[in-house]
Phi, psi and omega in degrees: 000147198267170178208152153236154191241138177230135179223165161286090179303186161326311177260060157092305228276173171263173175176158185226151187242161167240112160250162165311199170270318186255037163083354167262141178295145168255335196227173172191152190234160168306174166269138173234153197263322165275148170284307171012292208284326196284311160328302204278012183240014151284308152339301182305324193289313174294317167298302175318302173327337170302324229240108139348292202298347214265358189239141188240109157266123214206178187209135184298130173355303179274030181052021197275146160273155171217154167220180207228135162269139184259178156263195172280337163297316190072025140325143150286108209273306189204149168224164177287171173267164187282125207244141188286320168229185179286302147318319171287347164282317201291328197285318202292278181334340172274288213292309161338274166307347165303278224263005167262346161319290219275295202347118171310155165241134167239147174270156180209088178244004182280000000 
């Protein structure tokens, strides 16, 4: 089962990764100035993730693929890490919507 980790950067803000069952990140967020705010883009994330259209797939400078979870607004909630092929973006983006309904929250804030 997947979990986010809401942790603190360096400048305050807060922000969360969405991990697999085996600990690897699939997701990551912006920086938030409140855990509140941070809270409420783990929600968007369990709701969007539902949605196809809601993940923008794309490709990086260096051609590697990656995508961005959108809310409905189309901010950007969280985006992925960089993928060797176009399947291993389609597998992370699959794994995103798996483990995020259900996914525990855990804090790492020292």
């Amino acid at each position: 089962m997947g979990s986010f980790v809401i942790s603190k950067r360096k400048n305050g803000e807060f922000q969360f990764a969405l991990k697999a069952g085996n600990g690897q990140v699939i997701l990551s967020s912006e920086g938030y100035t409140t855990k509140a705010a941070c809270e409420n883009g783990i929600e968007s994330v369990r709701k969007n993730s539902q949605d196809d259209k809601r993940f923008d797939r794309l490709e990086s400078k260096n051609g590697k693929p990656y995508f961005n979870l959108k809310a409905t607004n189309g901010q950007i909630i969280g985006n992925s890490e960089m993928y060797e092929s176009v399947a291993a973006r389609e597998n992370g983006i699959a794994s995103v919507a798996k483990n995020a309904p259900d996914a525990t929250v855990k804090e790492e804030l020292e």
